[in-house]
C-alpha positions as semicolon CSV with decimal commas, in nm:
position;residue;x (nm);y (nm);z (nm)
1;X;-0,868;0,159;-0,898
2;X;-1,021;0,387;-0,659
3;X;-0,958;0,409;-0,279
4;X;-1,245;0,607;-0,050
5;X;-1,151;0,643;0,289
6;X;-1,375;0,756;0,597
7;X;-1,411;0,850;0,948
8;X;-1,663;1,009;1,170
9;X;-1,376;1,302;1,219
10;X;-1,330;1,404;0,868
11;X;-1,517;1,394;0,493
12;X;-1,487;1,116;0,319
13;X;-1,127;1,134;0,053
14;X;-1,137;0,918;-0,291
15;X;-0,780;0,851;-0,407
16;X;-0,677;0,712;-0,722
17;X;-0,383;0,475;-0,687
18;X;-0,125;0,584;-0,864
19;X;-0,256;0,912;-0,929
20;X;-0,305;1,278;-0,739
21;X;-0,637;1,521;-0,733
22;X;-0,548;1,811;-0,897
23;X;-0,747;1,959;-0,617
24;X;-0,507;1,769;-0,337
25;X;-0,295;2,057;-0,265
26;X;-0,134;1,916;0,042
27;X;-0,013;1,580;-0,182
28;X;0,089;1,800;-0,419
29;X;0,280;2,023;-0,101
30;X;0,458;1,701;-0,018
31;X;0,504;1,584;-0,324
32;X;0,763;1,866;-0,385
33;X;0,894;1,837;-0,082
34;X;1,067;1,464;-0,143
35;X;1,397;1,395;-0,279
36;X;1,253;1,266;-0,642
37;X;1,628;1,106;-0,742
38;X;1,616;0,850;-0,409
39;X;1,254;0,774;-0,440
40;X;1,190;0,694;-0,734
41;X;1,340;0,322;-0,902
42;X;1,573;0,348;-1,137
43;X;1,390;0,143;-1,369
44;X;1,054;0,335;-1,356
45;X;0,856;0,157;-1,598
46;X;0,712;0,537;-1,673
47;X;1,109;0,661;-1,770
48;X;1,011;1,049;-1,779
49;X;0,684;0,989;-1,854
50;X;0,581;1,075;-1,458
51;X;0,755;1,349;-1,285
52;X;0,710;1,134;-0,967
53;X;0,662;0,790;-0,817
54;X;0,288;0,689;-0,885
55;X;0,283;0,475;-0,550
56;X;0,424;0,757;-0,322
57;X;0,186;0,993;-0,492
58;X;-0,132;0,750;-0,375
59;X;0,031;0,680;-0,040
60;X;0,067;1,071;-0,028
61;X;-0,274;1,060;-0,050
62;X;-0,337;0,852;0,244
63;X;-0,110;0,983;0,500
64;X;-0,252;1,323;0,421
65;X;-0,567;1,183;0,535
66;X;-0,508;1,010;0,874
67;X;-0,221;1,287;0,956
68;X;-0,447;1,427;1,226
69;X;-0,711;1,135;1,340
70;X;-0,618;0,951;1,620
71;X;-0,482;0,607;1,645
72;X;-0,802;0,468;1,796
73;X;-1,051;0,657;1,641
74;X;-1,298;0,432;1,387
75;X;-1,229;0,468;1,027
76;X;-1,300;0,250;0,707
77;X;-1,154;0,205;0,391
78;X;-1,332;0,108;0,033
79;X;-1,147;-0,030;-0,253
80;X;-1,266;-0,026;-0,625
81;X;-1,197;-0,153;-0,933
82;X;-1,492;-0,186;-1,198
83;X;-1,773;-0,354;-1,025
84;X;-1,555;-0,502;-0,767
85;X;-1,519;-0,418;-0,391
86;X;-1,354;-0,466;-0,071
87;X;-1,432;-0,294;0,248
88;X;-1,166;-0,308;0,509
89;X;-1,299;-0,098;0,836
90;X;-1,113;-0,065;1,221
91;X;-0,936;0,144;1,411
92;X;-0,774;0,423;1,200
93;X;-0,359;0,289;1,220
94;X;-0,504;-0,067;1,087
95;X;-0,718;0,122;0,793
96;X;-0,440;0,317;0,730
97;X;-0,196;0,035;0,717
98;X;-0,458;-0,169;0,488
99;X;-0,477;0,152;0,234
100;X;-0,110;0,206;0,243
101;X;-0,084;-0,170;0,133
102;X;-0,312;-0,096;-0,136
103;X;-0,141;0,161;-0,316
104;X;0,192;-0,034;-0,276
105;X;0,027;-0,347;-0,459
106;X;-0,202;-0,183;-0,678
107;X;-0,086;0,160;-0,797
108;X;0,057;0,124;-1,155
109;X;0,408;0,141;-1,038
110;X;0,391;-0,249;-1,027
111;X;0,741;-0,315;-0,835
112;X;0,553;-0,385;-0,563
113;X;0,218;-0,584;-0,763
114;X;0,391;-0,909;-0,685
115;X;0,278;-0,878;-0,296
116;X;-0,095;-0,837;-0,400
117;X;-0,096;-1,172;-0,165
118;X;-0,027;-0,991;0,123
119;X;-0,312;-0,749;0,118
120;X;-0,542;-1,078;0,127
121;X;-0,360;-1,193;0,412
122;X;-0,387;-0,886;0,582
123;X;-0,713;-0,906;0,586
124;X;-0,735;-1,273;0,700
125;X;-0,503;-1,151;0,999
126;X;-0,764;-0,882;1,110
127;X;-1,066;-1,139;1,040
128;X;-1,205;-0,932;0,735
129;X;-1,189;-1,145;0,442
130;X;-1,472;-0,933;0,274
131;X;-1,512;-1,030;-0,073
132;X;-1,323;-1,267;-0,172
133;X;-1,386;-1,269;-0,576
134;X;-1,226;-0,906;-0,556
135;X;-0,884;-1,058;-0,463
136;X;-0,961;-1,324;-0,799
137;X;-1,027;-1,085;-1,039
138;X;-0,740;-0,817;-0,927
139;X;-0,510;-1,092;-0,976
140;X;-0,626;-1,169;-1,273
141;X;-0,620;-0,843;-1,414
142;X;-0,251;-0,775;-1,263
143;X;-0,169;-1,079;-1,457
144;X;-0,310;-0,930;-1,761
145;X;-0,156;-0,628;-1,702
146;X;0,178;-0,780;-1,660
147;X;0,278;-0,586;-1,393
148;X;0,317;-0,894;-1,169
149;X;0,602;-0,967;-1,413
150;X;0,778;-0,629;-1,372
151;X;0,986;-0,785;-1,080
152;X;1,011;-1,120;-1,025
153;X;1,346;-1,120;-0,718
154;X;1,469;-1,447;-0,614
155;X;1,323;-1,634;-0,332
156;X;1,572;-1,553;-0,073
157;X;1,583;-1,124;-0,175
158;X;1,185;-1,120;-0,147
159;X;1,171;-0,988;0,256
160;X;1,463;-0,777;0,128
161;X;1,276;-0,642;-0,157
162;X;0,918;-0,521;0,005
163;X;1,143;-0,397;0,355
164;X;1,343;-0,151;0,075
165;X;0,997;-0,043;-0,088
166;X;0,844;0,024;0,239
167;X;1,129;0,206;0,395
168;X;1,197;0,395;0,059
169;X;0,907;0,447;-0,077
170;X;0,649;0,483;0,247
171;X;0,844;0,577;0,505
172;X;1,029;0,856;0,314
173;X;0,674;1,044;0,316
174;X;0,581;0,946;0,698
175;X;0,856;1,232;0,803
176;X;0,652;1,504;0,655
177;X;0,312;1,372;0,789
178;X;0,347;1,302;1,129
179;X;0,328;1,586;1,268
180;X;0,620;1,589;1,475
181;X;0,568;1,296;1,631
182;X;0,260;1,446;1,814
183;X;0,016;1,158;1,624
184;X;0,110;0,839;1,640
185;X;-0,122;0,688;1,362
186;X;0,088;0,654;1,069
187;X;0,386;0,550;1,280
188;X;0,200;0,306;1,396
189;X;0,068;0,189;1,027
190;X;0,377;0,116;0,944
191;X;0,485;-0,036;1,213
192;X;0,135;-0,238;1,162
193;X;0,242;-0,304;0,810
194;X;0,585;-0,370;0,834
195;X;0,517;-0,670;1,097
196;X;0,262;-0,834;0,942
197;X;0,383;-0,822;0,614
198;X;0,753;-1,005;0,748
199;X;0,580;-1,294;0,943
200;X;0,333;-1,349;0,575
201;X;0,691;-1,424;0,419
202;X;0,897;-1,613;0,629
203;X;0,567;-1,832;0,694
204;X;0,545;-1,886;0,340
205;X;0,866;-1,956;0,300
206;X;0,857;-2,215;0,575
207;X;0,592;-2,350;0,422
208;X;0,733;-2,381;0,136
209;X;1,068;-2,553;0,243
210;X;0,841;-2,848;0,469
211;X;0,658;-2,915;0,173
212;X;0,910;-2,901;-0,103
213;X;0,620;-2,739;-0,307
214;X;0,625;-2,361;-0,461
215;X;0,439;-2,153;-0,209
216;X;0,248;-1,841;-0,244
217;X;0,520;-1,668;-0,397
């Protein structure tokens, strides 16, 4: 699955989730500079196969782009898989928080694949429900992937799970990006992220617990 992003400030970036450009030197810069042994799970589905984390590498990706556009500034986002496609577009922090998403849910890591959901209801939250068939088919092809089934937690350790693989995994690369603190666009992505994200679950689960039905997750 591909990822392009744009804005009128910069080129146009295509990131494969999962995966780094050989020609994305300043991923690759980053890349080296993490602490590999508290990043990465320690049941990588990859064992040694991958030096590092495929979802840090794609949110690597990412960050290196909106590093220096501003919060505000217009920017758009383009997901891919096949002959599917989703455009998500906004100010930059909520494109940035939409394509961090992404590579959580769909890079081939798959610890994070069972909160594909949330990406959907991100984009119900900022009124872009797109196209919705893409959301059907990814599902169905994480399904047949089985990387859904990679982690299934119990129902009470699921806000506990994604806050860990956000704070692990994406924050641990904001540090290096954000240039000090002088740009406030990936802090705010998270931020963005991190919000929405927590009120998706504990609705669910309230839902859940009024009906006495299985909810979402």
């Amino acid at each position: 699955m591909l990822i392009t992003l744009k804005s009128a400030d910069k080129f146009a970036l295509s990131v494969e989730l999962g995966r780094t450009q050989a020609e994305a030197l300043a991923a690759g810069y980053v890349l080296n500079q993490l602490e590999w042994n508290d990043i990465r799970c320690g049941t990588c589905r990859f064992g040694t196969r991958f030096e590092h984390c495929v979802a840090v590498r794609s949110c690597a990706g990412i960050f290196g782009y909106f590093c220096d556009i501003v919060s505000y500034g217009q920017a758009e986002a383009i997901l891919v898989r096949g002959e599917d496609r989703l455009e998500f577009s906004g100010s930059a922090q909520c494109v940035a928080a939409f394509a961090i998403l992404a590579c959580m849910v769909y890079s081939e890591c798959g610890r994070a694949a069972p909160y594909s959901f949330l990406l959907e209801h991100f984009c119900r939250v900022q009124g872009q429900m797109g196209n919705p068939a893409f959301f059907r088919n990814s599902r169905n092809w994480l399904e047949r992937q089985g990387v859904e089934r990679t982690v299934k937690p119990d129902r009470q350790s699921w806000n506990e799970l994604f806050d860990m693989l956000l704070r692990r995994k994406v924050v641990s690369v904001l540090g290096i990006y954000d240039n000090g603190g002088l740009n406030d666009t990936l802090r705010n992505a998270c931020q963005i992220l991190y919000s929405i994200s927590s009120l998706a679950l504990d609705e669910l689960h309230a839902d859940q617990d009024a009906s006495g039905k299985p909810g979402l997750i």
